[in-house]
Steps between C-alpha positions, in 0.01 A plus 500: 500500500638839538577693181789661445503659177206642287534551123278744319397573156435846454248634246170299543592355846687720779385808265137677417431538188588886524915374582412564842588346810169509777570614856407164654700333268800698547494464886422118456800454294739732764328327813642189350835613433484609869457144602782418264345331191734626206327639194588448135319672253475263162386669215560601148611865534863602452633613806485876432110460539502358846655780695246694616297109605827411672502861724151484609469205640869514664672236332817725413572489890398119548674208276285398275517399128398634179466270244456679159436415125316143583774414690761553287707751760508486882569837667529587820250742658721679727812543280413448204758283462415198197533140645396321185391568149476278178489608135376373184774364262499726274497233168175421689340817547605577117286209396216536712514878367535397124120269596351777642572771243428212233124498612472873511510548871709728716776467790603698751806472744629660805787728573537648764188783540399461133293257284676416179167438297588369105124714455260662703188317529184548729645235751836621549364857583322338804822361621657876473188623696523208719870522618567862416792391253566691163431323174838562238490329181847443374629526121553133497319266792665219393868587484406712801393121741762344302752758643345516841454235760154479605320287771195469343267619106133612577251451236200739543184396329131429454455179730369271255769591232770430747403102560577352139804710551596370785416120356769611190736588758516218729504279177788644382700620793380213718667464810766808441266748625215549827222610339189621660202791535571737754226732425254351240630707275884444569647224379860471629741342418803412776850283550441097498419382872458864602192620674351659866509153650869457393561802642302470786709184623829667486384787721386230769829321416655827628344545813500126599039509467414181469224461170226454756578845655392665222210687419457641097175690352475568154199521218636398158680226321836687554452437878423108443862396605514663796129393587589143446866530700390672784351284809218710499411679162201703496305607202331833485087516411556720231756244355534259218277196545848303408660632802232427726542153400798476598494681776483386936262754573287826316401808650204604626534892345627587202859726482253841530344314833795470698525107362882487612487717806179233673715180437829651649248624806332151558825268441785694539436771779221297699636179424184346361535154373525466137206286330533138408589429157 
């Protein structure tokens, strides 16, 4: 089977843990395009922190995909132009909001190149280092998300603090929210039905790839979707032992060893045959 289309998480899988992209991995990924595999990136970022990912490796001159926020917008990479996106109801995001405050913890959102944070805490400072976004605390968070549309509410905390909350929340939201752990210590919180592997099958919708032609890596329960849609989802090393349980295949090398750039070598550009299940 020939793949047509690759999806990749970004930090912890296609990127070292400096935000970096490696040289080998960066001409693996082009060589690919080259043969005409179409790349989606599938990540959690907003799209204003994907720019400079999107230039190096050539994707604004080759039609690709971006699929940002979990997969609750589709973008794409040449023009920039949005294909999909879903929201949170707002009455939804209100109540989920009204939980999470209730237990002491804080939210963020996104708009546009800013993180609207309800308070600074340790966790949410990563994600401004991480992404390069600026933290702004409004007067009000709540009339502020009740006010603005939102795709998705991030709650940044110490990992084991963030499971009960996440049991109160599924309890009482049940099935009007996606919950899951992007980062262990991001619990997010999305639109029902809404997720990378959602996403994932409307960009191979649009360019006619059959589920089978597609290739996705990713490391954390965010990418779980998209690992279990694709025909061949790959877990990285480094990764959550969840998602390498539900993954086809796990690297050899970890995302600072070039783990993405040797499977696209041996299976996509030499044409190795995949492993049996």
């Amino acid at each position: 089977m020939a793949f047509k289309l690759i999806a990749l998480d970004l930090d912890d899988t296609l990127l070292r843990s400096d935000l970096t992209i490696s040289s080998r991995t960066r001409n693996a990924v082009k060589k690919a395009v080259s043969a005409g595999v179409r790349i989606a990136f599938a990540t959690g970022r907003v799209p204003s922190a994907l720019s400079n990912y999107v230039k190096m490796l050539g994707l604004n001159k080759n039609e690709g995909c971006l699929v940002c926020g979990n997969g609750t917008m589709i973008i794409s990479s040449v023009t920039g132009e949005l294909i999909d996106e879903v929201y949170l109801p707002v009455k939804d995001a209100l109540a989920a909001f009204d939980l999470i405050d209730a237990e002491d913890f804080s939210a963020q959102i996104y708009d546009g190149s800013n993180i609207i944070v309800s308070r600074r805490n340790e966790f949410s400072n990563t994600d401004e280092k991480l992404t390069g976004m600026k933290q702004v605390i409004p007067e009000n968070f709540r009339s502020f998300l009740a006010e603005k549309r939102t795709h998705k509410i991030v709650v940044p905390a110490d990992p084991m603090l963030l499971k009960p909350l996440e049991r109160i929340l599924r309890n009482v939201m049940g099935d009007k929210l996606t919950l899951f752990t992007s980062k262990p210590y991001y619990l997010e919180l999305l639109p029902p039905d809404c997720n990378k592997g959602t996403a994932l099958e409307k960009i191979a919708a649009k360019f006619e790839i059959a589920r089978e032609e597609v290739m996705a890596f990713g490391d954390s329960m965010n990418d779980e979707a998209m690992i279990r849609w694709a025909g061949c989802g790959i877990a990285m090393c480094n990764g959550d032992s969840r998602i390498k349980d539900a993954a086809r295949m796990i690297t050899e090398k970890s995302n600072d060893e070039d783990g993405v750039a040797i499977i696209i070598e041996r299976h996509i550009l030499s044409g190795l045959p995949l492993p049996s299940k």
